[in-house]
N, C-alpha and C positions, 0 to 999 in steps of 0.2 A: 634384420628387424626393420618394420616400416616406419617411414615415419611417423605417421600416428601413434604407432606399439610405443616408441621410443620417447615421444611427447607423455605418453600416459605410464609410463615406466618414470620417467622424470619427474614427474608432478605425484605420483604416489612415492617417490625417493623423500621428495621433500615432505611430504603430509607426513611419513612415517620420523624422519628427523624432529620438523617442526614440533609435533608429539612429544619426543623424546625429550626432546630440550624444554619444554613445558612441564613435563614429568617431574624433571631434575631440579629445575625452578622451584617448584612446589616443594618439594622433599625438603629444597634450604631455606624455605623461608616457613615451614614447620616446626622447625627446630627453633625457633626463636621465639620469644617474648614481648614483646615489644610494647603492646598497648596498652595501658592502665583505664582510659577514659574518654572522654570527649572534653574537647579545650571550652565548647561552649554547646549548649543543647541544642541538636539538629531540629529543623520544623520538616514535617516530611510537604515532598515538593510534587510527586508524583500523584496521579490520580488513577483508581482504579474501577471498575465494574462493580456497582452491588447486585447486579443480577449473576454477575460471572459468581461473585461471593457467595451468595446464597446456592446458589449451583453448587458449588462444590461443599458449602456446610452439609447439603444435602446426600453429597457421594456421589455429585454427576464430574465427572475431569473431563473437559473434552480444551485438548492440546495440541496442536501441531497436524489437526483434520480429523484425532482420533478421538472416540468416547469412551472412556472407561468407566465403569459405575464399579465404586468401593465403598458405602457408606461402611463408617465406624474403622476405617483401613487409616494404618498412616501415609501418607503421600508418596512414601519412599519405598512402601510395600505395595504399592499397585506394579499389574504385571505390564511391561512394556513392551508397548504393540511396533515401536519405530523407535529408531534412533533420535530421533527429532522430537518424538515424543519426552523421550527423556532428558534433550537441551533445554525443552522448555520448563523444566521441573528443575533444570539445575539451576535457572536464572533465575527466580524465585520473582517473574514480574504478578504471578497469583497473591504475595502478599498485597500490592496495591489493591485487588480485590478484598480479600480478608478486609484489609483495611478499612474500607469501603461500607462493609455493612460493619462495625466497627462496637457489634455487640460481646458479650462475654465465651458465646458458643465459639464465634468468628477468632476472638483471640487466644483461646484455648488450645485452637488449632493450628494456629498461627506459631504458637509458641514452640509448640508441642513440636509440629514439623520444621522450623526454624534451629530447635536445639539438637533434634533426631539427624539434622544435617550437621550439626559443629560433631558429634558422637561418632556418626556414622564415614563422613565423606573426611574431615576436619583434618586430617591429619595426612592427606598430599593422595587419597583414594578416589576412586569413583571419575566420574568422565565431566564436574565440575568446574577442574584444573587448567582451563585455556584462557586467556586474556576477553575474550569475548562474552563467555558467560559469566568472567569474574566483575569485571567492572559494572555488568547488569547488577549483578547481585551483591554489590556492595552500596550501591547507590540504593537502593529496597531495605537494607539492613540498616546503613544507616539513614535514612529515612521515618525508618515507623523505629527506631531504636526504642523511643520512649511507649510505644504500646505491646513491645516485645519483651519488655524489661517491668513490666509491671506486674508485680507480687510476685519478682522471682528473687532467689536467697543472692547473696554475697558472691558462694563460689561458681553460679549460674552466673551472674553478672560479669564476673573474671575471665570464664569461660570465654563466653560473648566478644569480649574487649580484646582478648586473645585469639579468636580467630580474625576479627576484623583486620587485625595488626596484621597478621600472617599472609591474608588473601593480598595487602595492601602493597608488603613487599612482595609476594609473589610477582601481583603487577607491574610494579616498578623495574623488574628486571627482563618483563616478558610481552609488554605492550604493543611492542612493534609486531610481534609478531600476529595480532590481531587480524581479521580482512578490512582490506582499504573501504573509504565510506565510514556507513553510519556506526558498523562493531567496533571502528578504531576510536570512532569520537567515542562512541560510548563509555570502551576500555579506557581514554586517556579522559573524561569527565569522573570517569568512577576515581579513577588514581587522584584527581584534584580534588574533589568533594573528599575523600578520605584521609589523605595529608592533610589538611587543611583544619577536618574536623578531630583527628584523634592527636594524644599524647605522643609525642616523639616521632612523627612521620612528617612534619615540615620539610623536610629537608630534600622532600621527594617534590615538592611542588612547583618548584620553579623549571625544572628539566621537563616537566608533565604539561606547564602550558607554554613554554618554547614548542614540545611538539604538536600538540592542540594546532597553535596557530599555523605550522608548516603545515597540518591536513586540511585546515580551513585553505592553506593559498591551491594547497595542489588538489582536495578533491571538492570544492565549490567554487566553479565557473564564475566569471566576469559578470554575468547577468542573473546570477543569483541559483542554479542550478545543482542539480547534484543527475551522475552517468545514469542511475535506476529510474528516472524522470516519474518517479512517485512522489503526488505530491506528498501524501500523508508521513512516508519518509522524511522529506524534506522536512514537517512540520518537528520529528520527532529530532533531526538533526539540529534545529533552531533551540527548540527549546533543554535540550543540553549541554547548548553555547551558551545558550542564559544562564542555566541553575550553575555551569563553570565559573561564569562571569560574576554569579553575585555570590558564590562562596567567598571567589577573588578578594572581592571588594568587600565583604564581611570582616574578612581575617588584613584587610588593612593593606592590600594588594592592585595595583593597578592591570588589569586584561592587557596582553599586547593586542596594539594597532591592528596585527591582520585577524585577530579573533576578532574584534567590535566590526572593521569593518565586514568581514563575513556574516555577522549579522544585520547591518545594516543593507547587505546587498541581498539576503532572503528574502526580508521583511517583504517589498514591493512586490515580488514574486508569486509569495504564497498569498497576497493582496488582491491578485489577477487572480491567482485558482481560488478564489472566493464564491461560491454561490451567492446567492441574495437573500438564504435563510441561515448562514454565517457556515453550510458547511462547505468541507473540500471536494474538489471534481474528483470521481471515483476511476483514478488509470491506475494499470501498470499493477497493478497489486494495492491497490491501495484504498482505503475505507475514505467516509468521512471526517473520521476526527471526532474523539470523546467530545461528547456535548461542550461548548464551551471554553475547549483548550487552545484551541485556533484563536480565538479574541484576546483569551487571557496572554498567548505567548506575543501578539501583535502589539498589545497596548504595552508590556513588560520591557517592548524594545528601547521604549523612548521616541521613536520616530514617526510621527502623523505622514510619509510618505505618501503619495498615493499610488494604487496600482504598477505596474509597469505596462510601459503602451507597446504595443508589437507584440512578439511571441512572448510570451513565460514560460520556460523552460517547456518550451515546443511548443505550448497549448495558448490558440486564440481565444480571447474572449470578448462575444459581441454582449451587448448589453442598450434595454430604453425599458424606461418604464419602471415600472420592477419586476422587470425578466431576467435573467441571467441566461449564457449560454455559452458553453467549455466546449472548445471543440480539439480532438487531437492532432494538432498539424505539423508532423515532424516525426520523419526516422524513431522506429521505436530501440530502444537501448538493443544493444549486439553484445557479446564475449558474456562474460562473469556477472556485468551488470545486468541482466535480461532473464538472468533465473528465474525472474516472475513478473518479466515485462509481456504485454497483450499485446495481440494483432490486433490493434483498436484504431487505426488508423484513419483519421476522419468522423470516426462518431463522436457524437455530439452528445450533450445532458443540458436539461433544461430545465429552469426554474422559476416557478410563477410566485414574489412576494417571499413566506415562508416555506412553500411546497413545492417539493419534486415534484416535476411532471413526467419527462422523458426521461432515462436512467440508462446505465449499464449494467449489465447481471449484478459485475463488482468481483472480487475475488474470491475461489471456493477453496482456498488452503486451507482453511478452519476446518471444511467437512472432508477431508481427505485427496489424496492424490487423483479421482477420477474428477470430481468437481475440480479441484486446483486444473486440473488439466483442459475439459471442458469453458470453466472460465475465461480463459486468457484464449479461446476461440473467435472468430470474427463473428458469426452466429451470434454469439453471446451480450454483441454492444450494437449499438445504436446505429448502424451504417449500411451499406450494401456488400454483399459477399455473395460470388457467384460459388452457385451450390457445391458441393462438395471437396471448396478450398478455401483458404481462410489467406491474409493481404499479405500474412507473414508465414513462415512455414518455422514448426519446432525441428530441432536436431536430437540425436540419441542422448538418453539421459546419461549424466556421468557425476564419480560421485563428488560431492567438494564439504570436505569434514565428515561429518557423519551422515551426513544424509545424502540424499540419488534429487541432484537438479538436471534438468533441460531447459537447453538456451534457445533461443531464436538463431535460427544461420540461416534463411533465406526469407531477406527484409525487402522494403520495396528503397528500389534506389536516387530514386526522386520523389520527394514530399514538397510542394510550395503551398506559398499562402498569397493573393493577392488582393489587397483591398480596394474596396470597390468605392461608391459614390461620400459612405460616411465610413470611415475607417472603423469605429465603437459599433455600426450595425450591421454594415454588408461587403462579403470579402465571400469570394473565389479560392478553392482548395484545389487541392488533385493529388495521385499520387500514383506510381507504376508497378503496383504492387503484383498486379496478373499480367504484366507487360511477359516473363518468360511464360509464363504457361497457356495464356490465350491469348496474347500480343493486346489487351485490352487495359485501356487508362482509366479511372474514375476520376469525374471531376464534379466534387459539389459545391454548389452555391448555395448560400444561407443568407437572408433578410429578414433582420427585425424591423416592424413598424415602426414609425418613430413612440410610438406612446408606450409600445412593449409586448401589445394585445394581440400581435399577429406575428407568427413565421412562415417567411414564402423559401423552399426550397426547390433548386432541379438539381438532380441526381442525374449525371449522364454518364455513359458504358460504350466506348469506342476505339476502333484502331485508328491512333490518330498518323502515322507515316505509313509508306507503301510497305515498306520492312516490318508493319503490326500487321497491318493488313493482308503480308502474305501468310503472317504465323496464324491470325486467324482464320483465314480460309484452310490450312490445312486442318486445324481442330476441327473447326464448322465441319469440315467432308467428312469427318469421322461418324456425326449423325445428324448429317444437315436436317432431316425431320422433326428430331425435336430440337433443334438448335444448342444453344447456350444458357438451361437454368440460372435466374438466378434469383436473388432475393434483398428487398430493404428493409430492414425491422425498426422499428421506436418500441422498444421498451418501455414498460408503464411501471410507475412505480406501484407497490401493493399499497399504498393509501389512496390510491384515487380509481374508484370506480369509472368501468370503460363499457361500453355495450356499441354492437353494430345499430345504424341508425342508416335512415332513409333508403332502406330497400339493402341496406348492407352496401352501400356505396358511401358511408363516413362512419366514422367512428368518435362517438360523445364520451367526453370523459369528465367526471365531477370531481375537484374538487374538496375537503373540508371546508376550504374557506367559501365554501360556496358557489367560487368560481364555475365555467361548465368551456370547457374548449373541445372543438370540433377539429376529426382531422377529415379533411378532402382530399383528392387526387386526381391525376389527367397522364394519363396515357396507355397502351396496354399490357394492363397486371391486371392482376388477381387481388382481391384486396380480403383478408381473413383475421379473423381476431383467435392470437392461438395464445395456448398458457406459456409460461412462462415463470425463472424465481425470480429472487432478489437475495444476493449471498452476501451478509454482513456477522462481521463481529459479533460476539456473546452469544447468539441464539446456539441451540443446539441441534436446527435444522433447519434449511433454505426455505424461505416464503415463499407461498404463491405468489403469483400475481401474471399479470399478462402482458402480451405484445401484439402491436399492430405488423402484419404480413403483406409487403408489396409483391408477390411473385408474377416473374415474366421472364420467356424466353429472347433470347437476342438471335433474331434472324440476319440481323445488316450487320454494317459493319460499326454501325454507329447505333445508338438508343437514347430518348430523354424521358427521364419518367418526373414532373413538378407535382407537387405536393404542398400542402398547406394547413397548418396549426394555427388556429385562431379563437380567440373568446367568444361566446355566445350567452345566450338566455336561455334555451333549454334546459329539461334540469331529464339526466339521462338514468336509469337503471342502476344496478347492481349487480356484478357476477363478479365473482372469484374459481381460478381453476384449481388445481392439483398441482404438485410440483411438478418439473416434467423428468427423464432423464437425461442425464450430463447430454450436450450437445459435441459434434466429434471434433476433437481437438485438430488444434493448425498442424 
């Protein structure tokens, strides 16, 4: 046997035990009784989508990339297209939606599918039963308890208070077994929000946030970090330190020291990956952040911090004016953490005031595995990508729980950051991401004006030793005529109208707020305005919208192509394209 075989013979030994012992878990804490009620009346803490709600009042399910249409179906009888499909149905974060539009249709169905799982799943069946969807789905439960429990009889109510009990000790005996990160806070938030809140399960509380704080010391870094360098994770990691923290302190309990400081070592963090219209930079898998959650889990901390200065969990941020600007500068996540880490290396998002300007596609897991795939391409963000490779390469998928991930295994091995004359507006990147396969470094500079109204960048494409320089004259020979394709993109977001201007040698873009910025350029490329999406949460299918195209060949061994985004007075057109097809993954 090889060693790989042997590696993947071992890790499906344990997935197939871990199961087992999850199984067994469940079966004994079925058998029991335990809950009568809640010690005091939960306020729900989570928030959900009312457009995802009315979605699915409708009969639209779209879960895990996949869309089902079942109007009039219960949840638990739609047919399931993925495994993954159906983790997200066992974690029942679709109640915060329901919740959301929080009319009588919304709670009908709520209920309906709520109790159709205590019926159906409740009694140690169905794929449920893991520490990771259980602690989601107990914190959801009890949560909206009070809008799930309205105008239902006595022994529905028992019911209810009885499985809660049940899932609770399940957890308590099966937490560890959880994945490291954000599924273990989760699992061990859900176990203390439920001890906490129900009759007779105190006694699970104190061992749940001893371990809490051990994951805070071992999976959040010194500087406020977490391995998946998503911010939006990160966000979701914070704010279930809080709601642990102030169950804590509800039921008359002091947080241990390394859970408070673990929140106070995010706070700064997620302060840096701040835009300037209050959302998050879009890496690694990760969205903006539900309108408004980012402020509310900021101000929740207690700590007026400011920013953190230097890198925040990898990502620089230049800022004047009211510009913002995230750029990604640092190794992107490798091994387990990187299942939905992007070759995003060096690009940039930009934002003027309240408004996206420059973007990243963003993640396409929502619309299925070709977009997930496409997404996390270098093509897909803000940067330079010589044509038909992307900074980071994927490895074969493989499975981890139910579902088929792939990692990144050929990262670039040198990412720096250097600041330049004002550390908050102009710093020097690079990174060696095509250093194997074209012996070729990227290094870009980025300048904010002082007032915010202009960015000066050069993008430069070089062998910088004789050792690159021999690797890329052997690629060059392969077809020195047309050289070395390759390409820089700035993606637009789809609210700001773009159109080619001045002979199609700049590119205008408008806009809500009235603004109007011009992009320029200086060297030789090709410069094309081509479509483009923009892949976020809740929609049920990727935006239009467009991107600016620098294409040029590299005949030397070196290249600089400077570029410039800056405010103006013209007031420019309107076009929107089509979506386009996934772009080819790393």
């Amino acid at each position: 046997m090889t060693a790989d075989k042997g590696k993947s013979a071992r890790t499906g030994s344990r997935g197939r035990l871990t199961g087992f012992l999850d199984r067994l878990a469940a079966l004994r804490a079925t058998m029991a009784s335990p809950a009568t009620g809640f010690v005091s009346q939960p306020e729900p803490r989570s928030i959900g989508s009312f457009a995802r709600g009315r979605q699915m009042i409708a009969g639209n399910f779209l879960f895990a990339g996949f869309l089902v249409e079942g109007a009039d179906r219960a949840i638990w009888d739609l047919p399931v297209p993925d495994p993954s499909f159906e983790e997200a149905l066992q974690g029942c974060t679709w109640l915060d939606d329901l919740a959301a539009v929080g009319d009588r249709p919304a709670r009908e169905r709520a209920q309906g599918w709520v109790f159709g799982w205590i019926a159906r799943y409740g009694r140690a069946r169905g794929p449920g039963w893991t520490p990771d969807l259980t602690g989601r789905r107990l914190i959801r439960l009890i949560n909206h308890a009070p809008f799930l429990l309205n105008g239902r009889d006595k022994t529905e109510a028992q019911a209810f208070f009885r499985s809660l009990g049940q899932q609770t000790l399940f957890l308590a005996r099966r937490w560890h077994s959880a994945s490291p990160g954000l599924p273990r806070v989760e699992a061990l938030t859900g176990l203390i929000y439920a001890s906490l809140a129900l009759t007779g399960m105190e006694r699970h509380a104190g061992a749940a946030a001893e371990a809490l704080a051990a994951e805070c010391t071992g999976g959040i870094d010194a500087a406020g970090g977490i391995p998946t360098r998503n911010p939006e994770e990160l966000l979701e990691v914070l704010t279930l330190l809080l709601w642990a923290a102030d169950a804590m302190t509800a039921a008359g309990r002091t947080p241990l020291p390394a859970h408070l400081a673990a929140i106070a070592r995010i706070a700064p963090t997620l302060r840096a990956l701040r835009h300037a219209d209050g959302g998050l930079a879009r890496f690694h898998g990760g969205g903006r952040g539900a309108e408004g959650r980012l402020d509310t889990a900021l101000n929740a901390t207690g700590t007026r911090a400011v920013a953190r200065t230097g890198l925040a969990m990898g990502f620089a941020r230049l800022h004047a004016g009211r510009t913002s600007l995230i750029v990604d500068a640092a190794p992107p996540p490798r091994g387990a953490a990187s299942a939905n880490a992007h070759a995003s290396t060096l690009a940039f998002e930009l934002t003027s005031g309240r408004w996206p300007v420059i973007v990243n596609c963003g993640s396409g897991a929502m619309f299925g595995p070709d977009w997930h795939r496409a997404g996390r391409a270098t093509p897909s963000h803000s940067t330079l990508a010589i044509e038909g490779y992307s900074s980071s390469r994927l490895g074969p998928a493989r499975r981890t729980g139910a579902a088929m991930r792939t990692w990144l295994e050929e990262t670039p091995s040198e990412v720096w950051m250097r600041p330049e004359t004002d550390p908050a507006r102009h710093a020097l990147f690079g990174h060696d991401g095509y250093l194997i396969t074209h012996g070729l470094t990227h290094i870009r500079e980025l300048e904010l004006a002082p007032d915010g109204n202009a960015l000066k960048g050069m993008d430069t494409l070089g062998a910088m030793t004789s050792a690159d320089k021999a690797r890329f004259e052997t690629v060059f020979q392969a077809d020195a005529l047309r050289g070395i394709p390759f390409q820089i993109r700035f993606h637009i977001h789809p609210e700001v109208d773009a159109t080619l201007d001045m002979g199609g040698w700049a590119v205008s873009m408008a806009l809500k707020s009235g603004e109007i910025w011009v992009f320029r350029f200086d060297g030789p490329v090709d410069l094309t305005l081509d479509p483009s999406v923009y892949l976020e949460k809740g929609r049920l299918r990727p935006r239009a919208t467009q991107q600016i195209v620098l294409s040029g060949r590299l005949q030397a061994p070196i290249q600089q192509i400077g570029w410039t985004l800056a405010k103006a007075q013209d007031t420019p057109g309107a076009n929107q394209g089509e979506p386009r097809p996934p772009v080819p993954a790393p």
